[in-house]
N, C-alpha and C positions, 0 to 999 in steps of 0.2 A: 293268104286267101282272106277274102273280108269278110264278115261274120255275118249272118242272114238270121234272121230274127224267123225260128219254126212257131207256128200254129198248129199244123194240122193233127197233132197227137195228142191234142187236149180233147176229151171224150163229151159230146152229150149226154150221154149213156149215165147210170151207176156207174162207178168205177170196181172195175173186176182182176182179176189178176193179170192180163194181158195190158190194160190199162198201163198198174205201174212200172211193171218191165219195161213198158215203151217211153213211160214218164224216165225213168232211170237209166236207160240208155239216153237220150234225148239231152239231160244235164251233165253226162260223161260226157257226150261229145261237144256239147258247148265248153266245159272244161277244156278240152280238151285243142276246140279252134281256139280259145283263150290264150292257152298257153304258148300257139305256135304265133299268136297274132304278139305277145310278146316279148317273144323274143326277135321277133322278126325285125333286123336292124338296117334293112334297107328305106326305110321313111316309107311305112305303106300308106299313110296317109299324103304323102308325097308335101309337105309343108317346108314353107322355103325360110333362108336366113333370116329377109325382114318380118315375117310373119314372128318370129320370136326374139327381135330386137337383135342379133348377134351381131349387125354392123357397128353396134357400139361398145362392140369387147375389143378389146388388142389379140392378136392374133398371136400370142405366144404361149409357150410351150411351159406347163405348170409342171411343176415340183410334186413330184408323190411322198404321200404322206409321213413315210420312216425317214425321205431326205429332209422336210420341215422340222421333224420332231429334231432329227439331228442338229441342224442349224440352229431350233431354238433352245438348244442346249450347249452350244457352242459359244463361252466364258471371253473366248478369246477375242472374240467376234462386237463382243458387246459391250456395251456400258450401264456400269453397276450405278446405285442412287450414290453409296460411296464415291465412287471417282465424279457423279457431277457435284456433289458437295465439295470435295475438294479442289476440283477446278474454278467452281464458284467462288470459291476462298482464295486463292490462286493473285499473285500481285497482275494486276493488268494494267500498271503506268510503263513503258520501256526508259530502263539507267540508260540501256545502250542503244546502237542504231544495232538491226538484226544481225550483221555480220559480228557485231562483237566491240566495232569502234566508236567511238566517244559519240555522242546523240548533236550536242549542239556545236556548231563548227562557226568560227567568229573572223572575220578578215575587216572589221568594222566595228564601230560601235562601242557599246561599253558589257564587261561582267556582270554589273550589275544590274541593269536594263535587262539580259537576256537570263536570268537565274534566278532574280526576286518571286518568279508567278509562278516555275516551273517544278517545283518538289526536290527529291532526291536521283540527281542523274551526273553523270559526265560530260566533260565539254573539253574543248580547245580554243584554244586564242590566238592571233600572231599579235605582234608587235605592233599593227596598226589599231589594237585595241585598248581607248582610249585609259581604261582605269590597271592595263599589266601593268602589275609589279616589275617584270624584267624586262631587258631591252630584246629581250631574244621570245620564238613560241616558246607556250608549256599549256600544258594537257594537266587537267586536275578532274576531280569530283567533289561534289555540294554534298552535302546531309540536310536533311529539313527535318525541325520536328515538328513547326506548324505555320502555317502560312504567313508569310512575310518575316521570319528567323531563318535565317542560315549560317552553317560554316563547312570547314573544308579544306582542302589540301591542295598545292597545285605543285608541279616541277617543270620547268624550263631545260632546253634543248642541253643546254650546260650542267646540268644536274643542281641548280639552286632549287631548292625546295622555301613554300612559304606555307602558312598556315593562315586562314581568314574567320570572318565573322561578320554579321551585321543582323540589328533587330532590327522589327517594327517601325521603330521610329527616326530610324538612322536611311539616308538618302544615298549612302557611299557603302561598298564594303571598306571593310579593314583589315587590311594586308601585314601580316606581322614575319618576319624569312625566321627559316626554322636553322640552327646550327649543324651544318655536315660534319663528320668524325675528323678530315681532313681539317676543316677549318677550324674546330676548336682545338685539335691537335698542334697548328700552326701556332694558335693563341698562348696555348700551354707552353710551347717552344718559347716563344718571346718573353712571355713570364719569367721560366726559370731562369735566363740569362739578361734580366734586369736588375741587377744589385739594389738600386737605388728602392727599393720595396720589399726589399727581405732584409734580415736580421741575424747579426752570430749569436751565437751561444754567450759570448761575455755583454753581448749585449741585452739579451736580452736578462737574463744570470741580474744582469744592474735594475733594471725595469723592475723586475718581481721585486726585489728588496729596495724599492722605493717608496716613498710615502703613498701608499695609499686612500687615505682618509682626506678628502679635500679638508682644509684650513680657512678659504675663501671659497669668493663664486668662481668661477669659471675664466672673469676677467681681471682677477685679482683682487679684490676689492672683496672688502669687508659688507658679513651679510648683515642685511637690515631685519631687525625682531619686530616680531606683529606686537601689536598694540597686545596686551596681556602675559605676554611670556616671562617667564620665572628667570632670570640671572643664573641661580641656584642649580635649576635642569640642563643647562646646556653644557653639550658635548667640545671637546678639542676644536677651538677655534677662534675665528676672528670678528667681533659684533657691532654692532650700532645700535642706538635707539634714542627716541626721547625719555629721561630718566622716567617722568611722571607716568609714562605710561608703560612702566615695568613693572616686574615685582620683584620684592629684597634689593632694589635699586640703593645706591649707601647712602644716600640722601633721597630719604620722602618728597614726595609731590613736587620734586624739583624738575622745569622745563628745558631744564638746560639740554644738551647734544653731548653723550657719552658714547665714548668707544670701550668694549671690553674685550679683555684676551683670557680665553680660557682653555686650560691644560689639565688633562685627567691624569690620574695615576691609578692604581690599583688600590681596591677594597674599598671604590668608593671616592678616594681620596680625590680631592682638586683644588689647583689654585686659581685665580682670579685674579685678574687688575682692572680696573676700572680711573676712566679718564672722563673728565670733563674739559672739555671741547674750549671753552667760552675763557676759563680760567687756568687752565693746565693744572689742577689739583691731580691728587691721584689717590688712589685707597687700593689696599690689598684686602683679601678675603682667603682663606683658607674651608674648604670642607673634610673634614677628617674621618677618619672611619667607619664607614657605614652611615655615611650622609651624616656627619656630626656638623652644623654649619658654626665656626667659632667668633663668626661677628667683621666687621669693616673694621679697616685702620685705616687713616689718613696719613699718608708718607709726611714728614716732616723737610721742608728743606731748606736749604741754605737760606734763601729767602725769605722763609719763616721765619727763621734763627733772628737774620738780625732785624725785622721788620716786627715794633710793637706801638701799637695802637692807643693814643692818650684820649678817656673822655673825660666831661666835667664831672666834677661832683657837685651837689645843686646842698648848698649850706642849710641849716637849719636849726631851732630853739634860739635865734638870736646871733648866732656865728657868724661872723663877716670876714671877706677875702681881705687876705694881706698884700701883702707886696708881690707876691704870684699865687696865680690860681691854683684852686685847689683842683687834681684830674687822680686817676687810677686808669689803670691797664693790667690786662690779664694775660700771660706768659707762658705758657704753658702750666703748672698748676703753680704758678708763681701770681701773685697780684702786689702789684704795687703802687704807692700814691706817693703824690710828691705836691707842691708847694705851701702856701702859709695861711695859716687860720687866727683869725682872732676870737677870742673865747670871751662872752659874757662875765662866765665862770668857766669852774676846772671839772665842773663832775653833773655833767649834759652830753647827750647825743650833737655830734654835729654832722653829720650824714648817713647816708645809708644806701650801701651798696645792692647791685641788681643783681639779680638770682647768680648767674654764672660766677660771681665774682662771692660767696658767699662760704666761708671756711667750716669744714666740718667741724671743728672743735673753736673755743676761744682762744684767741691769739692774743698773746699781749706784746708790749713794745716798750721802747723809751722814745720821749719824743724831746728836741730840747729848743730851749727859749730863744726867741730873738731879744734883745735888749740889756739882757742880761747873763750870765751862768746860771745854769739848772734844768732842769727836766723834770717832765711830769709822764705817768704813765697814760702809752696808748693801746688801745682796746678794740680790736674787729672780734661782731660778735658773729655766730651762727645765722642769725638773724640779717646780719648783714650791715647793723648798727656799728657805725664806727663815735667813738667816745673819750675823751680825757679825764682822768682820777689823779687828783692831790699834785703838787707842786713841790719843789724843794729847789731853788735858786736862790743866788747871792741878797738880791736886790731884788723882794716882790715887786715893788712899784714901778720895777724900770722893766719889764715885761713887756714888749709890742707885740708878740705874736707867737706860734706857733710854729716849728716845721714840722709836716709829714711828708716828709722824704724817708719811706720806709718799705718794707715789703715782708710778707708773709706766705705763707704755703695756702692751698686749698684744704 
């Protein structure tokens, strides 16, 4: 029922008690059509869909409250910030194609054109692809750590396996085959039953107790000494050098070309030879115990023996050559002088020998006369002053000279 707006109970009058009974009744029953006006769910204002927009709702059937709450409690249903974080992190390059099998498929072309740009994935080849390793397919995968690096593995239809690589600045992969159990087993087979690369026990038994300590280089030949090296330091072996520029070499500042051979012993001990090149001399050396070095010797030999050296002697105080010159040579500590002197007098220096030729002590002699019988004494001094003292002959006057044909020790 629609609601009518009452007047006619409002009083000109004072207001008396009949007044507000009717005032009170009057708001009960407007209450009252109030309440029936809403509930009243027939549209008693009769207002239609477009009047409140409802052509622009979907016409479906909503979800009561307890089934929402359910649903938005429902874990199962939904995605936590955890799982998009971890999805977000989640690799999203594909190794594989979705079924599972190799991503890049090659019936042309080259490996390395189709894998330099592409990260870490699986591929196949056939044989018409330009840079296989094998004559036959094979199926491998790549590793990338950063762009334009790769390596990886591949195997062929035959089970040949190979291993690859290429950086940055390499245009080609490189292909290296990796060894199967089978094939190194086959290798190992052929090995063992090759004699000519193994060794017996008395062979090899000889090997160990062989000289160990090279003697020479490599090619046989004797090593060459640096400029400064000691004679004296070196070990069992065989040397060279220029003398001068050694040290304890057995002749000082000598240029010549020496070979040395050097043999250790114990506590120290070694011996030495030393060869000069130019002249074939030779000198020994011994070092004795505890590095004792005991000096050069000069081998003496045959040649020496009989080979002795004559020089002048240069006359003097008035002394004039005779019928042969007068010369000396030294002998080993032997010196000897030989032809003829003529003497002013008998008690004068008439030469004087050079240091090496010089006698520790005074030597004396008999010297005897040409011309006549008799002899005078002869005199080498310290000094190296050779001299005659006092006469005793037949016939002074028939005197023509002197011989010194004599010899003395050092």
């Amino acid at each position: 029922m629609a609601y009518e707006e009452k007047t006619d109970w409002l009083p000109d009058d004072p207001i008396n008690e009949d007044d507000v009974n009717r005032w009170e009744k009057g708001i009960k029953d407007a209450h009252t059509d109030l309440a029936a006006h809403k509930n009243d769910m027939n549209n008693p204002h009769k207002t239609t869909k477009a009047q409140i927009g409802l052509g622009n709702v979907d016409n479906v059937q909503q979800a009561a409250k307890k089934d929402f709450d359910q649903h938005n409690q429902d874990q199962n249903r939904h995605v936590t910030k955890a799982d998009k974080d971890k999805w977000d992190a989640g690799q999203l390059f594909k190794i594989t194609a979705d079924n599972g099998t190799q991503k890049i498929n090659l019936t042309s072309g080259s490996f390395y054109d189709s894998l330099k740009d592409v990260g870490s994935v699986t591929f196949y080849g056939t044989n018409a692809v330009t840079d296989n390793p094998s004559n036959t397919s094979l199926r491998g995968m790549q590793l990338v750590g950063q762009p334009g690096i790769g390596n990886g593995y591949a195997v062929d239809v035959k089970g040949n396996a190979w291993w690859f690589y290429y950086n940055s600045n390499q245009t080609a992969i490189n292909w290296y085959p990796i060894e199967s159990i089978a094939g190194a087993q086959s290798k190992v087979d052929a090995h063992a039953i090759d004699s000519s690369i193994h060794i017996s026990p008395i062979e090899r038994d000889k090997w160990n107790g062989g000289q160990l300590a090279k003697l020479t280089k490599d090619d046989g030949r004797r090593t060459r000494l640096e400029n400064g090296s000691d004679i004296l330091a070196l070990s069992s072996g065989f040397y060279c050098g220029m003398g001068a520029q050694l040290k304890n070499n057995p002749v000082e500042n000598d240029n010549s070309w020496f070979n040395y051979d050097v043999v250790e012993g114990e506590s120290g001990r070694k011996s030495i030879l030393a060869w000069r090149s130019y002249d074939n001399n030779v000198w020994i050396a011994t070092v004795h115990t505890d590095g004792v070095f005991k000096g050069w010797k000069r081998l003496f030999t045959e040649e020496d023996f009989n080979k002795i050296t004559w020089y002048d002697l240069t006359l003097i105080n008035g002394h004039k050559v005779g019928g042969r010159k007068p010369q000396y040579a030294v002998w080993g500590n032997q010196v000897f002088t030989r032809g003829e002197v003529v003497p002013p007098d008998f008690d004068s220096v008439f030469a004087v020998l050079p240091a090496e030729a010089h006698p520790s002590t005074q030597k004396a002699m008999a010297a005897t006369f040409f011309g006549t019988t008799g002899v005078t004494k002869y005199y080498a001094e310290p000094t190296g002053e050779l001299r005659f003292s006092g006469k005793f002959a037949k016939i002074e006057e028939n005197i023509t000279g002197i011989s010194i044909d004599n010899n003395f020790t050092l």
